[in-house]
PyMOL CGO cylinders between C-alpha atoms (Angstrom):
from pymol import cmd
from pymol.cgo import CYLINDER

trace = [
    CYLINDER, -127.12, -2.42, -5.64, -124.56, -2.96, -3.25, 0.3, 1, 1, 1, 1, 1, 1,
    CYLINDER, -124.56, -2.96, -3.25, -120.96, -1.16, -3.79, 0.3, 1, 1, 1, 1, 1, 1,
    CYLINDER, -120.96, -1.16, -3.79, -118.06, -3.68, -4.82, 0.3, 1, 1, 1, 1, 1, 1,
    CYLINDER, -118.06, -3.68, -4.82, -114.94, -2.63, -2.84, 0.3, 1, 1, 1, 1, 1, 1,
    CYLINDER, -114.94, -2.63, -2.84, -111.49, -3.52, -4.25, 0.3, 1, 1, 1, 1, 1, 1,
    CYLINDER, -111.49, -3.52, -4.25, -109.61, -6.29, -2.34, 0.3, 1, 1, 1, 1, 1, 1,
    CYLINDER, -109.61, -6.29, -2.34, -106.01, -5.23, -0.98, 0.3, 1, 1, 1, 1, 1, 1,
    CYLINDER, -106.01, -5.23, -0.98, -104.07, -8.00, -2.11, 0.3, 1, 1, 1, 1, 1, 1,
    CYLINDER, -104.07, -8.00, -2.11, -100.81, -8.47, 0.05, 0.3, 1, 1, 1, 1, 1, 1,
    CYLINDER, -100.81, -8.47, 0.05, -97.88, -8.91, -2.14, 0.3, 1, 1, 1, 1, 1, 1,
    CYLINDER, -97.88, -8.91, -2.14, -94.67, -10.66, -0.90, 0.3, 1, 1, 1, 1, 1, 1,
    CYLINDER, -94.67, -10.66, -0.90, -91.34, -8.76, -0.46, 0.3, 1, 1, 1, 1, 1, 1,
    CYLINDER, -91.34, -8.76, -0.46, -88.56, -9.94, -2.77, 0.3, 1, 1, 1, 1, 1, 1,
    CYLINDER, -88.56, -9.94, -2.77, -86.13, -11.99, -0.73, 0.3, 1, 1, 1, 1, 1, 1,
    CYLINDER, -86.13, -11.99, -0.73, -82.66, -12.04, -1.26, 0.3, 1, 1, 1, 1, 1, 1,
    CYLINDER, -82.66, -12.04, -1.26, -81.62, -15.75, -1.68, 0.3, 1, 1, 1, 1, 1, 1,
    CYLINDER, -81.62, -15.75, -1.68, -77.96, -14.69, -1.90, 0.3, 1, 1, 1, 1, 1, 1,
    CYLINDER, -77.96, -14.69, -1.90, -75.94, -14.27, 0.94, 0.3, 1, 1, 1, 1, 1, 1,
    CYLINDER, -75.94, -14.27, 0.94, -72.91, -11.53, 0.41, 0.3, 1, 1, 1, 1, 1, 1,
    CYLINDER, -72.91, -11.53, 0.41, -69.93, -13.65, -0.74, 0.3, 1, 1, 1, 1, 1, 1,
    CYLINDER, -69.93, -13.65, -0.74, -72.05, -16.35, -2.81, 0.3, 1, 1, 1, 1, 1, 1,
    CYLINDER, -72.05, -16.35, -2.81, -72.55, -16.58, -6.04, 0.3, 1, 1, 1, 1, 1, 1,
    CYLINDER, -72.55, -16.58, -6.04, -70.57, -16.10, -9.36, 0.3, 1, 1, 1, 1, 1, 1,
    CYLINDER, -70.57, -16.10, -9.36, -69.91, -12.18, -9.30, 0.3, 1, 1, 1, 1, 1, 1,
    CYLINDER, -69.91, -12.18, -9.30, -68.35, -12.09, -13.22, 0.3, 1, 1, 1, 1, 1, 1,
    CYLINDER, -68.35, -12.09, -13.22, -66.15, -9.06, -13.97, 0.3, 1, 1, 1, 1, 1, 1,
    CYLINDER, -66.15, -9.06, -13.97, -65.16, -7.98, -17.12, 0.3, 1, 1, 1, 1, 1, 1,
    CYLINDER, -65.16, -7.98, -17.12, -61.60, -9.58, -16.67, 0.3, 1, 1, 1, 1, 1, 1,
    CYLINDER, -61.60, -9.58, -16.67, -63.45, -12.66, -16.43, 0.3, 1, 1, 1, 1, 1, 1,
    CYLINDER, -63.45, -12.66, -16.43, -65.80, -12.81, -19.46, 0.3, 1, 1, 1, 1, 1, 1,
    CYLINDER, -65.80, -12.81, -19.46, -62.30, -11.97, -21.64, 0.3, 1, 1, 1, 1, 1, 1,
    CYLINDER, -62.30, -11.97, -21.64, -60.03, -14.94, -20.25, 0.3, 1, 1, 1, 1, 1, 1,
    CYLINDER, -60.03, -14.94, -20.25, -63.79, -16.80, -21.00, 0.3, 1, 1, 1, 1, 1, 1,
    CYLINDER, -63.79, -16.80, -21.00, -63.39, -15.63, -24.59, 0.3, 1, 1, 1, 1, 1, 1,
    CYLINDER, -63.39, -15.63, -24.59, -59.66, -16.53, -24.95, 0.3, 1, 1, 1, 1, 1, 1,
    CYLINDER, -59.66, -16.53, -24.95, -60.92, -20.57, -23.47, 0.3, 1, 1, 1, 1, 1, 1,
    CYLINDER, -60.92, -20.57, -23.47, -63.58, -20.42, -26.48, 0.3, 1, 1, 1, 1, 1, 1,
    CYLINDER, -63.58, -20.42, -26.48, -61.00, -19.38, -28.77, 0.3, 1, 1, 1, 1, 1, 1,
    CYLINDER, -61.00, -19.38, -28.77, -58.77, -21.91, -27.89, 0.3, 1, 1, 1, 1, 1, 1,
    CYLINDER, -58.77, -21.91, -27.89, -61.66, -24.10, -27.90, 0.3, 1, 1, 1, 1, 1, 1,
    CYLINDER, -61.66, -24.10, -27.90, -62.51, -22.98, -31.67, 0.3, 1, 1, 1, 1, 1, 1,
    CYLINDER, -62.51, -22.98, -31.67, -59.09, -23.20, -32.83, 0.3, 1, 1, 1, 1, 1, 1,
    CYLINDER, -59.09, -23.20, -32.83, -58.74, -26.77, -31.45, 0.3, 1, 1, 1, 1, 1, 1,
    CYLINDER, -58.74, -26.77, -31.45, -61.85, -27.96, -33.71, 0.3, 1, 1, 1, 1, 1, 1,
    CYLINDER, -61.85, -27.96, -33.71, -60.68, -26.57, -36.44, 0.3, 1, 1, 1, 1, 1, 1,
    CYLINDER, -60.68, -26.57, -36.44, -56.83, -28.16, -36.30, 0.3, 1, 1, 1, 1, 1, 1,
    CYLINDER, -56.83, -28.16, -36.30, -58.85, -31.14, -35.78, 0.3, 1, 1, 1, 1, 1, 1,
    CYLINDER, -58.85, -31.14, -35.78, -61.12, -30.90, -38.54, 0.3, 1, 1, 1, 1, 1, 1,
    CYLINDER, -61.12, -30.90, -38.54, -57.28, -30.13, -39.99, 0.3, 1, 1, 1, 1, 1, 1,
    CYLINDER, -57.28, -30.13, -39.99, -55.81, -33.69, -39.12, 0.3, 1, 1, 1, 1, 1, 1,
    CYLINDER, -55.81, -33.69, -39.12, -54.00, -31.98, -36.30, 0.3, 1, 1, 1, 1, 1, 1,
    CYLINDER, -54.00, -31.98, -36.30, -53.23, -35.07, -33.42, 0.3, 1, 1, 1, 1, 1, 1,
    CYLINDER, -53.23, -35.07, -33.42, -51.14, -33.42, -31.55, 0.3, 1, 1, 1, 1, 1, 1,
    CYLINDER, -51.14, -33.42, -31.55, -52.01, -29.30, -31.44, 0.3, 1, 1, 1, 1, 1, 1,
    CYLINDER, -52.01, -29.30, -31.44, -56.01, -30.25, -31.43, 0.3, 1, 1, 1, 1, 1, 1,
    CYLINDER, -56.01, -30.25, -31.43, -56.26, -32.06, -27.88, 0.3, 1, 1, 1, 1, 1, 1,
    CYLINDER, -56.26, -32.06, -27.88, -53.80, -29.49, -25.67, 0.3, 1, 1, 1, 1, 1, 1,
    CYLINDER, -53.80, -29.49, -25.67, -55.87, -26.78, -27.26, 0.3, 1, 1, 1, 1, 1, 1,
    CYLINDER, -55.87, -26.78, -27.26, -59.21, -28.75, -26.59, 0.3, 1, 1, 1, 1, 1, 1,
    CYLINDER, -59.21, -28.75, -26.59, -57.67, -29.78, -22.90, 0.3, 1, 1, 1, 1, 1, 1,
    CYLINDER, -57.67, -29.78, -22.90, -56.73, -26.39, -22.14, 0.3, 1, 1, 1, 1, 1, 1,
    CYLINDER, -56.73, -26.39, -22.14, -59.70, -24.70, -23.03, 0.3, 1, 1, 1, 1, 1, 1,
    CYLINDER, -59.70, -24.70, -23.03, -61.69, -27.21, -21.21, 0.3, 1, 1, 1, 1, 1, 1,
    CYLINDER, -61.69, -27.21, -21.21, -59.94, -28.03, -18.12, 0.3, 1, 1, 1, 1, 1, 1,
    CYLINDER, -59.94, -28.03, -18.12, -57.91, -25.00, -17.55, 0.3, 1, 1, 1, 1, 1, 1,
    CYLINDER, -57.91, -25.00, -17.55, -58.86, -21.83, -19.27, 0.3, 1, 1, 1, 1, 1, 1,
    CYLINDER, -58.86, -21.83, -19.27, -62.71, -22.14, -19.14, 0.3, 1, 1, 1, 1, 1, 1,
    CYLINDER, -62.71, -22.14, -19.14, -62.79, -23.54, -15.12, 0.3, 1, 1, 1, 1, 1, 1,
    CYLINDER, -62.79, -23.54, -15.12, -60.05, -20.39, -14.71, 0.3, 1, 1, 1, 1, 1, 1,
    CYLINDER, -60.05, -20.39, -14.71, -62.60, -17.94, -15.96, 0.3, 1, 1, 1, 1, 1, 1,
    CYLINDER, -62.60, -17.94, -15.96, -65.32, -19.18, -13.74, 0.3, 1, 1, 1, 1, 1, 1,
    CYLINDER, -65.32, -19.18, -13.74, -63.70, -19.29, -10.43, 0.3, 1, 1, 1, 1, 1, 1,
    CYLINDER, -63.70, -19.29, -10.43, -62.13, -16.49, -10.82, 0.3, 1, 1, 1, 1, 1, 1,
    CYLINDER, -62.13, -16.49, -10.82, -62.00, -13.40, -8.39, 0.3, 1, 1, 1, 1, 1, 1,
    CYLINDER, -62.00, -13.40, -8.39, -59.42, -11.09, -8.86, 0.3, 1, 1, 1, 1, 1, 1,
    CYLINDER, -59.42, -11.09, -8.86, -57.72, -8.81, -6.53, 0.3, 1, 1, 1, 1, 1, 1,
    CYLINDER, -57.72, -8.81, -6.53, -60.50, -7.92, -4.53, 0.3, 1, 1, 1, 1, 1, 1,
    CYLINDER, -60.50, -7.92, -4.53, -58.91, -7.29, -1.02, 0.3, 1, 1, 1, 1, 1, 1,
    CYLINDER, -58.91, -7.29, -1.02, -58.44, -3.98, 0.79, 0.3, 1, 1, 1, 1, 1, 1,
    CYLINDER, -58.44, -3.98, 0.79, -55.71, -2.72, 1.57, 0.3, 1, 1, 1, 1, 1, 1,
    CYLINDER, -55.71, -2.72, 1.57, -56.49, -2.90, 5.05, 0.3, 1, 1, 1, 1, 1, 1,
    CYLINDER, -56.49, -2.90, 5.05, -56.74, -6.63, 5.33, 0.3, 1, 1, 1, 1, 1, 1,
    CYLINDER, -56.74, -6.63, 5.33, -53.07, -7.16, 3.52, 0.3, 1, 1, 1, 1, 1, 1,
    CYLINDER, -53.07, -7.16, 3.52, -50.61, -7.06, 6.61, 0.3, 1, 1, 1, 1, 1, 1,
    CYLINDER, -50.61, -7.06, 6.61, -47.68, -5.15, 6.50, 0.3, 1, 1, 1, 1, 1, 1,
    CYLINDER, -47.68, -5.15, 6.50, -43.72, -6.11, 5.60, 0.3, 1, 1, 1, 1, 1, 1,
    CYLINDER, -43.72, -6.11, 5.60, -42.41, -7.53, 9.35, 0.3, 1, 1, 1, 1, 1, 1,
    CYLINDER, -42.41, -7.53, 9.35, -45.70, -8.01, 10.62, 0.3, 1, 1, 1, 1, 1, 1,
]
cmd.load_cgo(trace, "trace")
């Protein structure tokens, strides 16, 4: 009988689809102004489920269109101090 010899199977390197800079790089500061847009989000429901018409929709507005888009876009204070320029500069 004739020896079976395992096959090397080639296996692709992992590829890094993201370029530095793209992407959605969350921070901690960013998940909590997330939580405050669900609270308001929460709070609106429930002054609606209240008879609220006129606290329900700004908090449903702002934690839709402001709080919630805030979270997600944003990056914080993330440049050195070698790229601010200098007072007179």
């Amino acid at each position: 009988m004739a020896k079976l010899e395992p096959k090397m199977v080639a296996r692709a390197k992992p590829t890094q689809s993201k370029a530095k800079g793209e992407g959605l790089p969350f921070t901690r500061k960013n998940y909590y102004i997330l939580l405050a847009g669900l609270a308001a989000i929460i709070v609106g429901y429930i002054s609606l489920a209240m008879g609220s018409i006129t606290l329900a929709p700004i908090l449903l507005v702002l934690g839709y269109c402001v709080i919630v888009p805030v979270a997600i876009l944003y990056r914080g204070g993330d440049t050195a101090p070698s790229e601010q320029s200098a007072p007179g500069e």
